[in-house]
N, C-alpha and C positions, 0 to 999 in steps of 0.2 A: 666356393666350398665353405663350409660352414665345423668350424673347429671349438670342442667343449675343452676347457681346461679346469680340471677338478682338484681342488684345494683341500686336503683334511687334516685337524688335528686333533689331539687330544688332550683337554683340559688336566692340569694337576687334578689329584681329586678334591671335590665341593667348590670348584673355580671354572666350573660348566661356563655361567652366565658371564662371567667377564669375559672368558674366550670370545664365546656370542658376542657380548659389545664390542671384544676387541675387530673383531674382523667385522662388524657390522661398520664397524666406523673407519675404516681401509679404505683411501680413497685411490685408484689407480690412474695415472696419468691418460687415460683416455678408457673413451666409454665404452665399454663392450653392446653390442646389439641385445643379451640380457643376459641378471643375474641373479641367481638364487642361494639364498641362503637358509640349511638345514640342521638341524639339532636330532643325535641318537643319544640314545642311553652309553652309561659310561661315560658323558664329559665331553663327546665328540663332537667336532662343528665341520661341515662340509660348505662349502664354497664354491661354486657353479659359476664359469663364465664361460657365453659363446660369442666368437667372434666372427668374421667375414673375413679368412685369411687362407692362406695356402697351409697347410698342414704343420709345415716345418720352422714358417713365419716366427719373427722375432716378436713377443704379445707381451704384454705386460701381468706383471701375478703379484698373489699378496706374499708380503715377506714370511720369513720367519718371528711368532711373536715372541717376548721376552722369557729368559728360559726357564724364569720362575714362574709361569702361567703356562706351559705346556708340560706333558711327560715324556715326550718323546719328538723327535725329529717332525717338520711336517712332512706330509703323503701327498704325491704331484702325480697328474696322471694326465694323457690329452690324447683326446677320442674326436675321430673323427666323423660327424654324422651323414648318415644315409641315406636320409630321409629328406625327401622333398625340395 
């Protein structure tokens, strides 16, 4: 089975691009099979990881970053894919 764990937060405002580096530069204790990283309007940075795990599996994620570089809580979400 094949499990996405979606990472998102939102930059204080005009602190987009640190968030960006911040989470570009998150290294997690083991390697997910792949990862992508996204940028929306507003400050937002998403974070994509898929694993090879059972649904409920214990996976590794990015922390919370410092709370003077976010606005709000981060957004955690895990989807399970169907495809293929």
């Amino acid at each position: 089975m094949t499990v996405a764990l979606m990472w998102e937060a939102r930059a204080v405002e005009g602190r987009g691009s640190e968030l960006l580096a911040w989470a570009r530069a998150q290294e997690l204790p083991v390697r997910p099979l792949r990862r992508e990283t996204l940028r929306a309007p507003q400050d937002r940075v998403l974070v994509i990881t898929w694993w090879d795990a059972d649904y409920d599996a214990e996976l590794p994620e990015l922390s919370e970053p410092g709370g003077e570089l976010v606005s709000r809580a981060v957004h955690r979400w895990r989807f399970e894919s169907l495809d293929g």
